[in-house]
BAVEX-382219 format. One record per residue (C-alpha): x negated, y negated, z; chain; residue number from 1. Coordinates in nm, 3 decimals. Example, Ala and Ser with C-alpha at 12.3 -4.5 7.8 and 13.67 -1.06 7.14 Angstrom:
<sites>
- -1.230,0.450,0.780,A,1;
- -1.367,0.106,0.714,A,2;
</sites>
This chain:
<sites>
- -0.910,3.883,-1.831,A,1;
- -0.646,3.630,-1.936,A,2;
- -0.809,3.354,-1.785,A,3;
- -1.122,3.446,-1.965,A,4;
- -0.985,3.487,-2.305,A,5;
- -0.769,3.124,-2.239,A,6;
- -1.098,2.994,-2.162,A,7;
- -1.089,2.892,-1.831,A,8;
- -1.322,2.766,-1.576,A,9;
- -1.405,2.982,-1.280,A,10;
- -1.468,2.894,-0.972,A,11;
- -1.844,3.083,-0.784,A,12;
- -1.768,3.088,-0.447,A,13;
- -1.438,3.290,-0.500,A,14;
- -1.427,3.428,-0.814,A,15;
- -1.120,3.308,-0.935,A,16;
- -1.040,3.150,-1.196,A,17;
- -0.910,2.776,-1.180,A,18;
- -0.547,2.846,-1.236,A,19;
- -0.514,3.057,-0.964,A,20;
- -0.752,2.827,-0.705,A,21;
- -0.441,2.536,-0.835,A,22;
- -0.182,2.770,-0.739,A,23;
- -0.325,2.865,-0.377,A,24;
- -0.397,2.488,-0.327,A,25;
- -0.042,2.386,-0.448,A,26;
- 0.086,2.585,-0.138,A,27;
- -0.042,2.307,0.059,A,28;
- 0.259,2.052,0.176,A,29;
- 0.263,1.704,0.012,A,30;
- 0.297,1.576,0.422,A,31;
- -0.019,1.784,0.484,A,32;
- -0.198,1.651,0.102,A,33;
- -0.110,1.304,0.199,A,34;
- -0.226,1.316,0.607,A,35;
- -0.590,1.498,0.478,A,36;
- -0.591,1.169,0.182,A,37;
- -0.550,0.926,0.500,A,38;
- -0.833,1.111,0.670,A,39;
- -1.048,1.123,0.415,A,40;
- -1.031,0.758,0.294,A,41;
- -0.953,0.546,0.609,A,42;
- -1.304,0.475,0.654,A,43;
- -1.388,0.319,0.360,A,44;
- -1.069,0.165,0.326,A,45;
- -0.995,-0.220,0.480,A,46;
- -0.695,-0.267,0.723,A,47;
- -0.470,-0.435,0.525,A,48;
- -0.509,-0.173,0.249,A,49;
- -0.474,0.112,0.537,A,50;
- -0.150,-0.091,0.655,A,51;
- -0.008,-0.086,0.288,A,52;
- -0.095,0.258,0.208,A,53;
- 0.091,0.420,0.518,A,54;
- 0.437,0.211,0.404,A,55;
- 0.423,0.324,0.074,A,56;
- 0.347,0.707,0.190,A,57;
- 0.613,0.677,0.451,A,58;
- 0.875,0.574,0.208,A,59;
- 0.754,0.884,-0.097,A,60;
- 0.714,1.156,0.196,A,61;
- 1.098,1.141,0.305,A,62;
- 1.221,1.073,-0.036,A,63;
- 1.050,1.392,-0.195,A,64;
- 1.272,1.667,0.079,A,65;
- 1.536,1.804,-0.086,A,66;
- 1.909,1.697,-0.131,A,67;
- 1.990,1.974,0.119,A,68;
- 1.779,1.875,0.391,A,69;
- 1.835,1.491,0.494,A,70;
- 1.658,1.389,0.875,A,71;
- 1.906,1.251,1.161,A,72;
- 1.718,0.952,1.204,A,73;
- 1.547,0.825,0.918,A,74;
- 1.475,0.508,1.042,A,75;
- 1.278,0.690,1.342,A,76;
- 1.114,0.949,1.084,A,77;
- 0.995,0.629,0.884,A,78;
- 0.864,0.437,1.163,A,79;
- 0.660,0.808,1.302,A,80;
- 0.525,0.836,0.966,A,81;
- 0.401,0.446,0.918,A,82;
- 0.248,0.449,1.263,A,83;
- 0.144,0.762,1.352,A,84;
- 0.108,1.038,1.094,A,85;
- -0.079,0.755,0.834,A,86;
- -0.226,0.545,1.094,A,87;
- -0.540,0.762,1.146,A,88;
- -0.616,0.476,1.464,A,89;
- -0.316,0.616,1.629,A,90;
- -0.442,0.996,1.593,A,91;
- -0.608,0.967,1.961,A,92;
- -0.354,0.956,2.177,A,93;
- -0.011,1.181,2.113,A,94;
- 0.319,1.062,1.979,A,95;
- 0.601,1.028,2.205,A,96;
- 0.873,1.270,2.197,A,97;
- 1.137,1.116,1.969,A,98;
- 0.854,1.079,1.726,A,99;
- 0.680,1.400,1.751,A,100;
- 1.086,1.569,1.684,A,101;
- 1.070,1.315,1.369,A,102;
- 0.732,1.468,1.239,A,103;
- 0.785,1.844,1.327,A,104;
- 1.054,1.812,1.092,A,105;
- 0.888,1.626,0.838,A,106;
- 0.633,1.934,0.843,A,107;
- 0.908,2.239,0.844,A,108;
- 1.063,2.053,0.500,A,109;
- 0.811,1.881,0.328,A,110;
- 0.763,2.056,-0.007,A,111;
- 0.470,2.200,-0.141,A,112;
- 0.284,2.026,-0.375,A,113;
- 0.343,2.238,-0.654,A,114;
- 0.730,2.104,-0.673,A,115;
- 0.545,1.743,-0.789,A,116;
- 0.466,1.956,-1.114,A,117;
- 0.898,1.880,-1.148,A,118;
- 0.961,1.525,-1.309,A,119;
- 1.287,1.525,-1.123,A,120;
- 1.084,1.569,-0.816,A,121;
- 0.825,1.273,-0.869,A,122;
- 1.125,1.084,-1.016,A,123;
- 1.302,1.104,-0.659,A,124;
- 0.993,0.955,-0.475,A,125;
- 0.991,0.651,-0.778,A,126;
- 1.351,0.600,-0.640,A,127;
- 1.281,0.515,-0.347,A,128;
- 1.001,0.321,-0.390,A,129;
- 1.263,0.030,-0.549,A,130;
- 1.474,0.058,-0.272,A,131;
- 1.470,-0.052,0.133,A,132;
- 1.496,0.148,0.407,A,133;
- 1.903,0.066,0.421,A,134;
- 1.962,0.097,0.051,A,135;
- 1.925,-0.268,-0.042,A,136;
- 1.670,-0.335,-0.377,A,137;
- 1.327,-0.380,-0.279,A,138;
- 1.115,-0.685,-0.451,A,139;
- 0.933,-0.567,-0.768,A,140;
- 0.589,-0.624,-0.657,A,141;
- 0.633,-0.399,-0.329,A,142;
- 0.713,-0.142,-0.574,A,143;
- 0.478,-0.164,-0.795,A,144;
- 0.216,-0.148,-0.501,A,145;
- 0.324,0.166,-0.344,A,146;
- 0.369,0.327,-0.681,A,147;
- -0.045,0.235,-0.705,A,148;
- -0.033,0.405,-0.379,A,149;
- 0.116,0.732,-0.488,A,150;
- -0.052,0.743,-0.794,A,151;
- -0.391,0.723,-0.590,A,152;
- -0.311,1.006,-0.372,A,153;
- -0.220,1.199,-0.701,A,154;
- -0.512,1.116,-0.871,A,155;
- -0.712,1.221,-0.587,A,156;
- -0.533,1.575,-0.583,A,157;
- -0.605,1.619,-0.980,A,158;
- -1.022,1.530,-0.894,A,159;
- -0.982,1.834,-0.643,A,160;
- -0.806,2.082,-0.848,A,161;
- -0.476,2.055,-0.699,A,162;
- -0.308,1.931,-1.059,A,163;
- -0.397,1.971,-1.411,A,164;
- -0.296,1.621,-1.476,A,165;
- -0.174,1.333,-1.263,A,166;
- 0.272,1.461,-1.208,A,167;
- 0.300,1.081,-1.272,A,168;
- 0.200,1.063,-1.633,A,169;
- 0.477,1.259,-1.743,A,170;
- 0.768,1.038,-1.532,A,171;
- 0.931,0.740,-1.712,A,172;
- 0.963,0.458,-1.511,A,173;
- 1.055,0.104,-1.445,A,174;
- 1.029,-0.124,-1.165,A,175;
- 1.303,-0.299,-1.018,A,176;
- 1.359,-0.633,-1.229,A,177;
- 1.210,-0.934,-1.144,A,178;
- 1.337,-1.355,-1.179,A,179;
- 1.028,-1.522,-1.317,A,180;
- 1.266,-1.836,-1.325,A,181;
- 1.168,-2.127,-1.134,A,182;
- 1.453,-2.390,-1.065,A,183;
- 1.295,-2.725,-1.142,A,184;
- 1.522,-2.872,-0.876,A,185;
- 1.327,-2.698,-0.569,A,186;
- 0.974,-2.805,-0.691,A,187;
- 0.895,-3.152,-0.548,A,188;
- 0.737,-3.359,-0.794,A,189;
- 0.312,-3.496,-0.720,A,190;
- 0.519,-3.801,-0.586,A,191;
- 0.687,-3.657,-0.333,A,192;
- 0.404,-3.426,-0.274,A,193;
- 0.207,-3.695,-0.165,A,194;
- 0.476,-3.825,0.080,A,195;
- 0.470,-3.480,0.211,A,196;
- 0.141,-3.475,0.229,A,197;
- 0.127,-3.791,0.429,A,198;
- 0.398,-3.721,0.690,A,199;
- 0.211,-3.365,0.785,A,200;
- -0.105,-3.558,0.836,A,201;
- 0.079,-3.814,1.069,A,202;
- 0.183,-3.517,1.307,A,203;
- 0.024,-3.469,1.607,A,204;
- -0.219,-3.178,1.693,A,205;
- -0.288,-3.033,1.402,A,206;
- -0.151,-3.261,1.154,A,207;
- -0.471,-3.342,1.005,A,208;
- -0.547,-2.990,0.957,A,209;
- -0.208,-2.882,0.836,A,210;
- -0.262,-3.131,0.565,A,211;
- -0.550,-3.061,0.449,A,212;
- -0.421,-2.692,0.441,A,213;
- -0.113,-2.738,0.248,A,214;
- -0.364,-3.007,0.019,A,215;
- -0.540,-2.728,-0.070,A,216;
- -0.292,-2.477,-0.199,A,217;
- -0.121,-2.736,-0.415,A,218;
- -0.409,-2.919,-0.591,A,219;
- -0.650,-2.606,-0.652,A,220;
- -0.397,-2.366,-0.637,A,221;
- -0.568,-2.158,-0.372,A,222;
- -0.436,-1.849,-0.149,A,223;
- -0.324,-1.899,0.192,A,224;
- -0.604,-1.663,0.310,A,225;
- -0.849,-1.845,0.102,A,226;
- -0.751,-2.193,0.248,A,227;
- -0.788,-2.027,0.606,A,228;
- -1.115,-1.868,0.541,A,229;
- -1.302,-2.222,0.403,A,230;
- -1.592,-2.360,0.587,A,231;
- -1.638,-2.752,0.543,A,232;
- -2.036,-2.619,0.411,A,233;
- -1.795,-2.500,0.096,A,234;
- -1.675,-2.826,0.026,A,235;
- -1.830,-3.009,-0.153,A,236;
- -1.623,-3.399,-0.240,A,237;
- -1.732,-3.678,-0.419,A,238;
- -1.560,-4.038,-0.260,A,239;
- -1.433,-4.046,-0.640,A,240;
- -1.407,-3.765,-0.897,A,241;
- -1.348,-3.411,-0.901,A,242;
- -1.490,-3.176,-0.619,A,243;
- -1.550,-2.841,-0.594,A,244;
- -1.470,-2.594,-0.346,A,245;
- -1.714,-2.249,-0.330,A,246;
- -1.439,-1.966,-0.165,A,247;
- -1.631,-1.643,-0.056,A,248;
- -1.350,-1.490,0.085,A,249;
- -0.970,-1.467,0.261,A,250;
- -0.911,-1.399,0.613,A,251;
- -0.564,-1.173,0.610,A,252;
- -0.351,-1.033,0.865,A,253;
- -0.411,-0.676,0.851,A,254;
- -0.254,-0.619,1.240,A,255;
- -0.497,-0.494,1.524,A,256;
- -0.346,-0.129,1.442,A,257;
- -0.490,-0.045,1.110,A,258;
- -0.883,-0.290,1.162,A,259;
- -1.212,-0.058,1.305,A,260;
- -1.258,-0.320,1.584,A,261;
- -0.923,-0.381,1.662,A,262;
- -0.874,-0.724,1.564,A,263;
- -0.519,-0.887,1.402,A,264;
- -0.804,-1.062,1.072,A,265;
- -1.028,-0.933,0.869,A,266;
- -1.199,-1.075,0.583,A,267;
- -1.121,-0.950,0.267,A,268;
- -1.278,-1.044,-0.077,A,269;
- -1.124,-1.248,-0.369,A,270;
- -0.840,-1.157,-0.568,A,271;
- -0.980,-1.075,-0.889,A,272;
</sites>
């Protein structure tokens, strides 16, 4: 009667009214939220994005037990959770002892889901996201991905009733600080690019190759992947002039773990 006079939504299977379905589904362990979210979107996920996904889940899933429960061997409770419990390839076969010890603990402490509803909670995971595995600060941009990461998982939970809103919307915070400065002294000028240029081509093997790689990246300012994935048929180079190079893709290293077939590349699709 209170959720009907609040004006609530409720749900027709059960009866209930969406308050209390968000309060049986916040029983559910973030460990067990964020193994069902690997499930649910490896397929239509790519490997490198797989691979990135399980490090940033297996550095918020430790870091969101409590103060007064700390694991023995965090480095072997990370390394469980990155290549077993969020590597869905790995699910066929069992873990081996010392990990399955790592992740039966990980289970008995996890909290429930509801305790992400606490900003000090949520603000715990953030933490750690700016910082390594042995304390040091992590680069900026590795935080910033796995803080994507987390709030993807979250913002999967709030489509299927687990949250109101997304826990992360209500957490100041800032990633770990960044040098955008560039020391003039370590850029070689287009001089001594050339040279460069030059003495890589003169190697043998793949000289030629290796200079026409590194040509790439400096003069258009292309990805590594990019310059690895380009087919001669892209090319297309005037004996004077500008050119112009079609790129359809970049083959990455995703690691034969985390790709469908099992391979160390895939091709992935332009950065923006």
């Amino acid at each position: 009667m209170t959720a009907a006079r609040d004006g609530e939504a409720f749900d027709e299977q059960t009866g209930l009214p969406a308050s209390e379905i968000r309060a049986i589904r916040q029983r559910t362990t973030w460990y067990g939220l964020a193994h069902a979210y690997i499930d649910e979107w490896w397929d239509r996920t790519p490997g490198n994005a797989r691979r990135a996904l399980a490090g940033a889940l297996a550095t918020i899933t430790p870091a969101l037990v409590g103060s007064n429960a700390r694991s023995s061997e965090p480095r072997v409770l990370r390394r469980a959770l990155y290549s077993w419990a969020f590597n869905k390839r790995a699910w066929g076969s069992e873990p081996s002892a010392e990990w399955q010890h790592a992740l039966d603990w990980m289970q008995r402490h996890s909290p429930p889901v509801s305790k992400l509803t606490e900003p000090d909670v949520v603000r715990r995971a953030l933490e750690a996201l700016g910082r390594k595995i042995d304390g040091e600060s992590a680069a900026a941009k590795t935080a910033l991905r796995k803080r994507s990461a987390f709030s993807e998982v979250l913002g999967a939970a709030v489509g299927k009733g687990y949250f109101a809103e997304n826990p992360l919307a209500r957490v100041k915070w800032q990633a770990p600080g960044v040098s955008e400065e560039v020391d003039p002294a370590c850029v070689p000028n287009p001089t001594q690019v050339a040279r460069l240029l030059t003495a890589v081509g003169r190697q043998q093997g793949r000289g030629p190759h290796l200079e026409a790689f590194f040509g790439c990246m400096y003069y258009t300012a292309m990805h590594p992947a990019e310059v690895i994935h380009l087919q001669i048929s892209q090319c297309h180079l005037p004996k004077s002039g500008w050119g112009m190079l079609n790129l359809s893709g970049g083959v990455v290293t995703a690691g034969k773990e985390w790709t469908d077939d099992g391979a160390v590349h895939e091709v992935d699709s332009l950065k923006r």
